[in-house]
C-alpha positions as CSV (number, residue, x, y, z in Angstrom):
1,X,49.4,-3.7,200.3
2,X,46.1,-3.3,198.8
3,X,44.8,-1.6,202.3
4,X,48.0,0.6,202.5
5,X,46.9,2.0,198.7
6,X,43.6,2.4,199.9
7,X,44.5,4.7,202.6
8,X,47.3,6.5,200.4
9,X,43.9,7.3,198.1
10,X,42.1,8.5,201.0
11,X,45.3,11.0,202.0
12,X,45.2,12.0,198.5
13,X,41.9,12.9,198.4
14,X,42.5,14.7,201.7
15,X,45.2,16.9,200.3
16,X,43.2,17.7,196.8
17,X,40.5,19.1,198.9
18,X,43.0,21.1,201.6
19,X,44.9,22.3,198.2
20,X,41.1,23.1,197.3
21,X,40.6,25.2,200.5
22,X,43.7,26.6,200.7
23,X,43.5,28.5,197.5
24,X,39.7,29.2,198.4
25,X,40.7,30.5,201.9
26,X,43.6,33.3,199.8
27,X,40.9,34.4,197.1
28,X,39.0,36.0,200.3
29,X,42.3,37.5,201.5
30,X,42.9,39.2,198.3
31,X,39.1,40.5,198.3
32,X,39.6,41.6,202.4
33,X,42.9,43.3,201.1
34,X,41.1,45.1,198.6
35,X,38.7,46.2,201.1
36,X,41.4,47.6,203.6
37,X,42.8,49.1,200.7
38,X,39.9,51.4,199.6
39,X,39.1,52.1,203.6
40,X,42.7,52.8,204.3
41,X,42.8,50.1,207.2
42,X,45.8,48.8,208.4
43,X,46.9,45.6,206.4
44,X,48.2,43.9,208.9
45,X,46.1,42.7,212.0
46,X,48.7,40.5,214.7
47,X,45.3,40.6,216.8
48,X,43.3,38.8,214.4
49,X,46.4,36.2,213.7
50,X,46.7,35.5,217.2
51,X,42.6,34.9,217.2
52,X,42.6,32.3,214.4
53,X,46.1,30.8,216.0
54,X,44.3,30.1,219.6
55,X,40.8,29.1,218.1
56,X,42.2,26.2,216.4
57,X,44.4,25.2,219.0
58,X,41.7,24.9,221.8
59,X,39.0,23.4,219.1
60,X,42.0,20.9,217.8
61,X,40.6,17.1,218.9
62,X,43.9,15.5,217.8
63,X,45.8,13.5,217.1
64,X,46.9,16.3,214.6
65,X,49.6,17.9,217.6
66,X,48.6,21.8,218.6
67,X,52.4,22.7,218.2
68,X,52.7,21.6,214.9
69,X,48.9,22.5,213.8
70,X,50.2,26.2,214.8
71,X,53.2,26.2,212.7
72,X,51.4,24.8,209.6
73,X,49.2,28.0,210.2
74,X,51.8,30.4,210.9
75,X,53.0,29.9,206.9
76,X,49.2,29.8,205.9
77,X,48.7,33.0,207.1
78,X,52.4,34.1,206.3
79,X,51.4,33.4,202.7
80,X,47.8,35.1,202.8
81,X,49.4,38.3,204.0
82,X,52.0,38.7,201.1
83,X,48.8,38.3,198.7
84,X,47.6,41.3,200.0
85,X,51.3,43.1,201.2
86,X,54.6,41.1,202.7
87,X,55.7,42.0,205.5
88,X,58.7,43.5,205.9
89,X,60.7,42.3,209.0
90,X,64.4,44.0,210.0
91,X,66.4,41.9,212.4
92,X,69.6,42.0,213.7
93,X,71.5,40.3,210.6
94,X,73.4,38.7,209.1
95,X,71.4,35.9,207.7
96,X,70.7,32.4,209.7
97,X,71.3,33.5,212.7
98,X,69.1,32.7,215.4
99,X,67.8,36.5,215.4
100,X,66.7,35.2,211.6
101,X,65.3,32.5,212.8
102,X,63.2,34.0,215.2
103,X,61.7,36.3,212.8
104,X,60.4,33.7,210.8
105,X,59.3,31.4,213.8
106,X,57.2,34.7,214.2
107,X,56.5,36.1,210.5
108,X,56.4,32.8,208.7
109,X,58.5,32.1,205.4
110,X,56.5,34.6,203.4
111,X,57.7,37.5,204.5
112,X,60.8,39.8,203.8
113,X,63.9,39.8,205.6
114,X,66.2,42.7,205.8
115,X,69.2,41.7,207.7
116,X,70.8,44.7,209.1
117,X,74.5,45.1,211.7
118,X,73.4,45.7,214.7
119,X,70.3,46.7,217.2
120,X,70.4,50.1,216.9
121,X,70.4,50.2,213.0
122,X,66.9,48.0,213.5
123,X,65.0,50.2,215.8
124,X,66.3,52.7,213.3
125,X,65.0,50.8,210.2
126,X,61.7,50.5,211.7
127,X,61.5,54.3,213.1
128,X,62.1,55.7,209.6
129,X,59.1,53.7,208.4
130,X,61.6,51.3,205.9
131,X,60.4,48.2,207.6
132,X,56.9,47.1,209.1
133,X,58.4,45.5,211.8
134,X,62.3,44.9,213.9
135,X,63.2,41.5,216.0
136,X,65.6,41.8,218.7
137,X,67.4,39.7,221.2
138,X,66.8,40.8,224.7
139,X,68.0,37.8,226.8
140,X,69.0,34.3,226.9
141,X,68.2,31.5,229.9
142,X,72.0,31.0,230.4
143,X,73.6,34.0,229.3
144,X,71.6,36.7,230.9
145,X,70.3,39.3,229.1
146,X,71.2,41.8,226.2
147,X,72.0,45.3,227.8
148,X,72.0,47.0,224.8
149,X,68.7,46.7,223.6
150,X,67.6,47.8,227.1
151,X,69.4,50.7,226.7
152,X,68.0,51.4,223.1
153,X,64.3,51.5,224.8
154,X,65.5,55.2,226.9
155,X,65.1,57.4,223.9
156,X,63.3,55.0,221.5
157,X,58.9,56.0,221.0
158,X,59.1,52.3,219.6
159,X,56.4,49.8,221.6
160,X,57.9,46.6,222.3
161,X,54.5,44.4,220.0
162,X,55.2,40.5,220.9
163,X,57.9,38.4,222.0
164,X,59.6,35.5,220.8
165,X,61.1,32.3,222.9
166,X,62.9,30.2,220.6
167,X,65.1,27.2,222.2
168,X,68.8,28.1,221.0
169,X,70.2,24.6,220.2
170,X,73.6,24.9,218.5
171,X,75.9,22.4,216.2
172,X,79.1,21.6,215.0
173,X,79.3,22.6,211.5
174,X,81.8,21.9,208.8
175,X,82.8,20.8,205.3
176,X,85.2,17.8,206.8
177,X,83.8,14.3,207.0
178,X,84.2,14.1,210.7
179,X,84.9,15.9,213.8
180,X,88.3,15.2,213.6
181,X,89.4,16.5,210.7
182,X,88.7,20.1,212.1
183,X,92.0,22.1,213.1
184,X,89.7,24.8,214.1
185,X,86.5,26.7,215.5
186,X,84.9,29.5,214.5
187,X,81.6,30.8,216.5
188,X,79.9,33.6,218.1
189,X,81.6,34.4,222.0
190,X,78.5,33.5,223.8
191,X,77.4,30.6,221.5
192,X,81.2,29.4,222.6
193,X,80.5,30.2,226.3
194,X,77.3,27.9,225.8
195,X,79.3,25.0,224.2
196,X,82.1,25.1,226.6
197,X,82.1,21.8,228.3
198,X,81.1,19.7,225.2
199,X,84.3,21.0,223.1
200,X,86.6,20.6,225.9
201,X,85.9,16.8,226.2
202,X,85.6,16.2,222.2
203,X,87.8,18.6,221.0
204,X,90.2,19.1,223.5
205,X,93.0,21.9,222.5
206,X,91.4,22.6,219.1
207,X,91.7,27.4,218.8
208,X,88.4,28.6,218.9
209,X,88.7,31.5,217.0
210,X,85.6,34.3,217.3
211,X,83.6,35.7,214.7
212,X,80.4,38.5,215.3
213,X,77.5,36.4,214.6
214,X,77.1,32.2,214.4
215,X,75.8,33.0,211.0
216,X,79.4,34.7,210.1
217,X,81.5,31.4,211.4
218,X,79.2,28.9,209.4
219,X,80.5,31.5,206.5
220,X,83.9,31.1,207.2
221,X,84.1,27.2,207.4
222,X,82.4,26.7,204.2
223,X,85.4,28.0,202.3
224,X,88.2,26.5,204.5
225,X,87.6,22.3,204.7
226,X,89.9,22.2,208.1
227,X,87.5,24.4,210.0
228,X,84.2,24.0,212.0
229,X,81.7,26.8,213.1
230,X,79.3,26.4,216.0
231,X,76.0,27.4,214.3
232,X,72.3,26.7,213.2
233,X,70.5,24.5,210.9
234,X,69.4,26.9,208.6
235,X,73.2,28.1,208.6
236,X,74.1,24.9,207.9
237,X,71.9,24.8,204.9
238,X,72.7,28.0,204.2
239,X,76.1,27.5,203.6
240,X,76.5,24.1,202.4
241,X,77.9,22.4,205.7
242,X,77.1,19.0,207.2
243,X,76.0,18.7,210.4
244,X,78.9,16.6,212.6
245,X,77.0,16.6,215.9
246,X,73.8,18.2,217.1
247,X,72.8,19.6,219.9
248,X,76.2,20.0,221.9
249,X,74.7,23.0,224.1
250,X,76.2,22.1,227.3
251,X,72.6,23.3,229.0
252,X,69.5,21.9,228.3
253,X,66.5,23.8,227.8
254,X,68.7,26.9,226.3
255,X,66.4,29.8,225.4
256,X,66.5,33.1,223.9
257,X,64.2,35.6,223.9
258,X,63.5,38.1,221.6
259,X,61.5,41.4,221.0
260,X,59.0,42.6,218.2
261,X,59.5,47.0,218.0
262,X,56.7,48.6,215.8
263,X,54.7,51.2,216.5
264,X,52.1,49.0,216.7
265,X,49.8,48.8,220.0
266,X,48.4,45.2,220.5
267,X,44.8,44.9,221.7
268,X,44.4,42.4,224.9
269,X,44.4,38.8,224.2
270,X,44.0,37.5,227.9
271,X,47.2,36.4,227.9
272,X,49.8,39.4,227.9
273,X,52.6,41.0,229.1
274,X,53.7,44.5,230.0
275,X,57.0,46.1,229.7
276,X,57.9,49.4,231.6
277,X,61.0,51.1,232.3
278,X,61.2,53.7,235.5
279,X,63.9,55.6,237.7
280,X,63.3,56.2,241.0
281,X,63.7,58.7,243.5
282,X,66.9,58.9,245.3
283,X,65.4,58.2,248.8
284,X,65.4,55.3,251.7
285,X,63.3,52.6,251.0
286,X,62.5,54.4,247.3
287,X,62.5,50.6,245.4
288,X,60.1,49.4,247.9
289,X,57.8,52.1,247.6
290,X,58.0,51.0,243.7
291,X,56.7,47.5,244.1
292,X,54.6,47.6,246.3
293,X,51.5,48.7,244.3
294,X,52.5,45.5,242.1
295,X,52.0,43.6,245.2
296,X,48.6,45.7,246.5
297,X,47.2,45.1,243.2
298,X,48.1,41.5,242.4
299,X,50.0,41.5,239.5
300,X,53.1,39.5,239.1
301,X,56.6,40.6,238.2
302,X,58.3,38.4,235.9
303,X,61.0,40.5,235.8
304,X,63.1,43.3,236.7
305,X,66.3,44.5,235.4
306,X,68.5,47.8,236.4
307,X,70.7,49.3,234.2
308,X,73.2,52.5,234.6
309,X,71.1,55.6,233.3
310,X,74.0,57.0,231.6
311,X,72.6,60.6,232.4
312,X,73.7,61.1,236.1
313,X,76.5,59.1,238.0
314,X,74.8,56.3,240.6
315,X,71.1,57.2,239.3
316,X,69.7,54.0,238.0
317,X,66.6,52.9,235.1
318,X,64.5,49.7,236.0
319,X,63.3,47.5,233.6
320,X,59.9,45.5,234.6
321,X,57.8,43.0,233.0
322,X,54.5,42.6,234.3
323,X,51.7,40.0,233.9
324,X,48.7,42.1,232.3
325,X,47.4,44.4,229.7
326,X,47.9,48.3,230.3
327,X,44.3,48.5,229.3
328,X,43.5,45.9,232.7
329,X,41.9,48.4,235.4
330,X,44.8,46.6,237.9
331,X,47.4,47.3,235.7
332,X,46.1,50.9,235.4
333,X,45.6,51.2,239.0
334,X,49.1,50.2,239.7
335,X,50.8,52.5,237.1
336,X,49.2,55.4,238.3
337,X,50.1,54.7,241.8
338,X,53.7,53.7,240.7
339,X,53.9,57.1,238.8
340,X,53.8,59.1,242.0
341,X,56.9,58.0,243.0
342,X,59.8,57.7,240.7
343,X,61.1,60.8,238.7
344,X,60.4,58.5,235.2
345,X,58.3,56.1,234.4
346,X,57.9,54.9,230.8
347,X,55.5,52.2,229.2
348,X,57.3,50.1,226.3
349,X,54.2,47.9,225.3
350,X,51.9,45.0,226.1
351,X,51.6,42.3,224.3
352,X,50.8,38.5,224.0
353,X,52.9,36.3,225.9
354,X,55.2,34.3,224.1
355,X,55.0,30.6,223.7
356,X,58.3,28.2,224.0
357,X,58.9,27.4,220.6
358,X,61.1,24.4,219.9
């Protein structure tokens, strides 16, 4: 026992002296924010974020783990920044849903929320200038991806400025003591759809009634004690449920992805991403003559989507994700080559590529 205090001292010590540094480390923010305040310099600096995130993860020795050594920083610098200005972050709402949890996988707690009803309304939040920053679903592993926020990038000057992967893991929420006590289910259609198998063998016959967000059915079974909502953890906390049984995605390794809009430009960071959208010319072998400078150049295609242009019947808009910075001389090479032969081709943003977040 005496050896167990010992070392509970040491760890004490450690944490007066972080506590120390910590409140060093935001007394230079404030004088920084002061300085970008007089030279009118953007407060914000995702750049220089995503510098201090990566120079502490390659210089990490352990055995403090790099995941959790970047989400300790996330709220560090989360907190610095609302010494000088919080964020503000719109996202498609209502609160704790995974869109919300994204956001603050990507913004840290510090930062201000403004849940809002649907995509459109947050690339128009972040247009008008009422918001720093939007998040976005654009696709999930099993599902596929979000059409509509593709089709929001066509007359949208927003830049697509990071990306989010988040693993979507979903539970059975509800005030009862135990699965089954529930008479009902409330959940999102597609969080549903991703639960299928597990509620037909547990809850076999139980109505699965739909509601618009996860969030929404977590809301709903907290005021009726014979219900159950598929949903989060934070919407369990939320909204005062217990947590029956975790994890009861029928597919493992369930992912979304999501979107940061600003009209931000991120510098390269080595590891980025491009995003493009293009139409092509109505011709034999016209998509071919598209990729091929991809090819010619070496860049890799991580993705490529086509969606109805809703402008002419049978004409068609691409969606492509590229490996590479637009400021790379490849990526500029191919895009210039690529221009030549659709009727449309427009850049949406590069940006770092997201990590898997769990």
């Amino acid at each position: 026992m005496d050896e167990i205090e010992n070392h509970r001292k040491e760890i004490d010590d450690i944490d007066s002296e972080i506590l120390r540094l910590l409140n060093r480390r935001a007394e230079i923010v404030i004088e920084i924010g002061k300085v970008k305040k007089n030279e009118k310099v953007e407060f914000h600096s995702p750049e220089r974020e995503q510098e201090i995130l990566q120079r502490l993860e390659k210089s990490n020795p352990g055995p403090f783990p790099s995941e959790a050594l970047r989400a300790v920083y996330r709220e560090i610098l989360s907190a610095s920044l609302s010494l000088e200005q919080p964020l503000r972050v719109a996202y498609f709402g209502p609160k704790a849903t995974f869109t919300h949890l994204a956001a603050m996988q990507q913004f840290g707690f510090s930062a201000q929320y403004i849940p809002v009803g649907s995509i459109k309304e947050v690339f128009d939040t972040v247009e008008r200038g009422h918001v720093n920053y939007g998040v976005v679903p654009i696709e999930n592993s099993t599902e596929g991806v979000v059409s509509y926020t593709l089709d929001m990038f066509v007359d949208s000057d927003l830049k697509i400025s990071a990306e989010i992967m988040t693993e979507i893991s979903h539970n059975l929420l509800s005030l009862a003591g135990k699965k089954e006590d529930i008479k009902k289910i409330y959940s999102h259609p597609q969080a549903t759809a991703q639960c299928r198998d597990w509620i037909d063998t547990n809850l076999p016959g139980i109505p699965i009634l739909e509601a618009p967000s996860t969030a929404r059915a977590a809301e709903i079974a907290s005021q009726d004690t014979s219900a159950g909502a598929i949903a989060s953890d934070l919407a369990a906390m939320l909204y005062g449920l217990k947590v029956l049984q975790r994890k009861i995605e029928d597919v493992i390794n369930n992912y979304t992805r999501f979107l940061v809009i600003s009209n931000k430009h991120p510098s390269k960071t080595g590891r980025d991403k491009t995003s493009m959208m293009f139409t092509i010319k109505d011709r034999v072998g016209a998509l071919y003559s598209m990729l091929e400078p991809f090819a010619k150049n070496k860049i890799n295609l991580t993705k490529i989507e086509s969606r109805p242009s809703r402008k002419k019947a049978w004409e068609y808009i691409f969606f492509v994700d590229i490996e590479g910075h637009i400021d790379d001389e490849n990526v500029k090479k191919t895009l210039e080559e690529v221009r030549k032969e659709c009727l449309f081709l427009k850049v949406l943003g590069s940006y770092p590529s997201g990590q898997v977040s769990k």
